[in-house]
N, C-alpha and C positions, 0 to 999 in steps of 0.2 A: 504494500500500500504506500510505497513512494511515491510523494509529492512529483507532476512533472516539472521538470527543473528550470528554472526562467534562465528566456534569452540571457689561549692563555700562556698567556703568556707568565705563570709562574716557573721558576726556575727552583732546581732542588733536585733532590736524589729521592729515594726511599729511605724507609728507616736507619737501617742498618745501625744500630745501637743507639741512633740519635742525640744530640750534644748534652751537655755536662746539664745536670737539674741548674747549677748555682749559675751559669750563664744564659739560659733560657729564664728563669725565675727574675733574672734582672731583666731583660728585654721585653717582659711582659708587665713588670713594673712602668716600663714607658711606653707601652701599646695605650692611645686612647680607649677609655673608659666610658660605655654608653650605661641605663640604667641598670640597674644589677645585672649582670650576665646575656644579656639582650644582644647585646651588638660591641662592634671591636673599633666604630669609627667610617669614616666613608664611606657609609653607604653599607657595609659589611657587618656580620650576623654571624652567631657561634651555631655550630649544628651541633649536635653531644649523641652519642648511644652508636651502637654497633649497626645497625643498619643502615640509620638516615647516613652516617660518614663515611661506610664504606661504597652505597648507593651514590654519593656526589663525587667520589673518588673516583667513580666507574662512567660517570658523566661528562663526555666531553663538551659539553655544554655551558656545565656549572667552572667559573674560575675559583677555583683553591688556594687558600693563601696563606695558611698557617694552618699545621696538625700539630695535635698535644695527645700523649699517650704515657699513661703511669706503664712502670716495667709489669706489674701483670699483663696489660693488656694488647702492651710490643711482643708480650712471648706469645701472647695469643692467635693475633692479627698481623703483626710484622711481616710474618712470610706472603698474605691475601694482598697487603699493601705492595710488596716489593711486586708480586707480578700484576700490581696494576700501574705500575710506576714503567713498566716496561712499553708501555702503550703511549705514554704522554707525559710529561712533567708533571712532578707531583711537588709541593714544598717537602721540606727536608720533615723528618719528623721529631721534634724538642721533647725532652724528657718531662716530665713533671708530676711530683706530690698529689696523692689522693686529696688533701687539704686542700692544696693549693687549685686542684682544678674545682671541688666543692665551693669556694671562694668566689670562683672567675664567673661561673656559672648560677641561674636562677637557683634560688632554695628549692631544696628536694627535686632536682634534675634528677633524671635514670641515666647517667654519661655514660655507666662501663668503662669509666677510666678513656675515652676516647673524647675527643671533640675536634670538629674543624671549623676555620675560619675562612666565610666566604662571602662571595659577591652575588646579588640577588641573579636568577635564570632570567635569558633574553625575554622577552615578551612574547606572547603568543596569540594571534587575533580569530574572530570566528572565520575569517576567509582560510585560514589553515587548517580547520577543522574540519570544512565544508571541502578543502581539498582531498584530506587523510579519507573522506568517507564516497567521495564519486566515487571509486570505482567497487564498492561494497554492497551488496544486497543489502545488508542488515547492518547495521549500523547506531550505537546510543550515546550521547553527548547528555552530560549530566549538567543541568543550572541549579545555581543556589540561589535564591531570595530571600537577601539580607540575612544569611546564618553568619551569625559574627564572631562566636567562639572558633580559635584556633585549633581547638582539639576535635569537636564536630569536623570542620573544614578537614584537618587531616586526615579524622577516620572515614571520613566522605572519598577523599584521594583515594585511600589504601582500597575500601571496595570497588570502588569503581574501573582502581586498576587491575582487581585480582577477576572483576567478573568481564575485564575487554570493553570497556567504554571507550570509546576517541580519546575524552577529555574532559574537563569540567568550565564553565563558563561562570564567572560570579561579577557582580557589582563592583566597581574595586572604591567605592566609597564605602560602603558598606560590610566591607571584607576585611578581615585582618589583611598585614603584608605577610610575607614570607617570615619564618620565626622558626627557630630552634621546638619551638613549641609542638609548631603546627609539622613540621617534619619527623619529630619522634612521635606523635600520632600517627603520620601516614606513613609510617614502619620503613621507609625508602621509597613510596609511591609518589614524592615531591619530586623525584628526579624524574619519573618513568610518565607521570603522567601531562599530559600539556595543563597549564591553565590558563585561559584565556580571559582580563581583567578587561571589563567594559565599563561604558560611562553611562550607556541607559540601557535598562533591561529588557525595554517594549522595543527598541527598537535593534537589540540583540536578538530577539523569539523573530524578530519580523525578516532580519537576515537569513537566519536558518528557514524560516520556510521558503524564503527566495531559492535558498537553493536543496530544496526537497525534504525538509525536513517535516514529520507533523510534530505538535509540542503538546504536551500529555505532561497534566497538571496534578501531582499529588494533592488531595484535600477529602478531608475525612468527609465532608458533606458530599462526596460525589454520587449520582447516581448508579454508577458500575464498581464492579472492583476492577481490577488492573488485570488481572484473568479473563476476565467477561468480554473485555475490551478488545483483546485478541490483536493487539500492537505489532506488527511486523514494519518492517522496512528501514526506514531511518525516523528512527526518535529523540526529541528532545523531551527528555525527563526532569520537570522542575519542580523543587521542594523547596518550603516556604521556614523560617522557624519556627523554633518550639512557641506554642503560645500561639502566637497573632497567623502562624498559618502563611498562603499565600496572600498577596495584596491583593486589592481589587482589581487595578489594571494589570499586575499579572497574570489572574484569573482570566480577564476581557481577551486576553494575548491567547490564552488557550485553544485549542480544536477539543481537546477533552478534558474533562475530569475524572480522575480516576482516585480509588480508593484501593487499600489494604483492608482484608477481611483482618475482626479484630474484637475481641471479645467487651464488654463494657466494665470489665474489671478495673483498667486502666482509661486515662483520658486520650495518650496520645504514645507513641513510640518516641523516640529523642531520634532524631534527624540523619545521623552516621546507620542509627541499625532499620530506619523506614529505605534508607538506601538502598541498602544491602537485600533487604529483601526483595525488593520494586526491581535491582538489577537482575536475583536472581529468575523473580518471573519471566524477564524478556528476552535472557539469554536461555533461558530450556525450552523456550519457544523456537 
């Protein structure tokens, strides 16, 4: 039921033992300091935990520009970083203190003793979506309206990447940016998934169906469920936040509305696991 479609440069080795704690622990002393553990300065942002760092590592996309690894976690990972240092420039990797990365990083991070410092991913727009999906029968592109938690946003990435979406399209007023946060959410789905940051959402939905999309509107009040619906082709899949739901002129942007069957025990799913389900529906279709 497809729409017919209208007319790094860092420099550095691999680990390999990585330099003295007491000379990196200075050099980190004079690294600009964003609000706790957030960001390193220009533009740049800590990622921490074993998949989101070694997913950016593996990303020739993402520029890398500083690794930090306590010695448990160089015996661990050291050998996975040196052959990915074989591929592209990686920064060198600096020793450092359980403490001391505790410190650098937000209270109660899950680091794994790992963190990198990097530069936000190029930008990604809906014409690259709509290009990734021509030549595809089936095809789902996830939107967000206005979900502003970074941990939702991530665990929205990770399923979306685990169940073959294009990509996710979000608000970017509306949107956290890119955060250490939102990437140890998306388990390394920050790297793997495109996200494409727009400036108005109605007339994002209006893109996509330009070029074949139909857009299939999560909301509990819909008259079908998302089964019933029998969605094939290229879908745009949008979900609203928790609470206020989708907006009105989101809703108006719609071809459909669709629901998840759902018992009246609870009032609503929280927005990462309505995902997850709604993708699995359209992918076992």
């Amino acid at each position: 039921m497809n729409r017919p479609r209208s007319p790094s440069s860092s420099a550095g080795s691999a680990p390999n033992g990585g330099r003295s704690a007491r000379a990196a622990r200075e050099e980190r002393r004079a690294m600009p300091r964003a609000p706790r553990g957030t960001g390193t300065g220009s533009g740049q942002f800590w990622l921490w935990g074993v998949h989101p760092v070694l997913a950016a590592l593996a990303n020739p996309a993402r520029h890398s520009r500083r690794l930090l690894l306590t010695a448990e976690a160089l015996k661990s990972h050291g050998a996975a970083i040196d052959l990915l240092a074989r591929t592209r420039p990686l920064p060198q990797a600096e020793a450092i203190e359980r403490a001391d990365l505790d410190a650098l990083l937000p209270m109660g991070a899950v680091h794994q003793g790992i963190a990198l410092a990097v530069e936000p991913l190029p930008a990604t727009d809906i014409a690259d979506l709509l290009e990734a999906a021509k030549d595809r029968p089936n095809a789902v592109v996830l939107v967000l309206d206005q979900v502003t938690d970074p941990h939702n946003v991530g665990a929205v990435m990770r399923s979306a990447a685990a169940f073959g979406a294009l990509g996710l399209v979000v608000q970017d007023r509306h949107t956290p940016e890119e955060t250490g946060t939102m990437a140890k959410a998306a388990s390394g789905a920050l790297e793997r998934l495109p996200l494409a940051r727009i400036t108005n959402l109605a007339r994002a939905l209006e893109e996509l169906k330009a070029g074949g999309f139909w857009i299939a509107g999560l909301a509990a009040d819909a008259p079908k469920t998302l089964a019933a619906a029998e969605l094939s082709g290229h879908i745009a899949l949008v979900l609203g936040s928790e609470g206020e739901g989708l907006r009105r002129l989101t809703r108006e942007a719609c071809d459909y509305l669709v629901k998840l069957p759902q018992t009246t025990l609870v009032e609503s799913l929280n927005v990462s696991n309505a995902a997850a389900v709604a993708l699995y529906e359209l992918v076992r279709r």
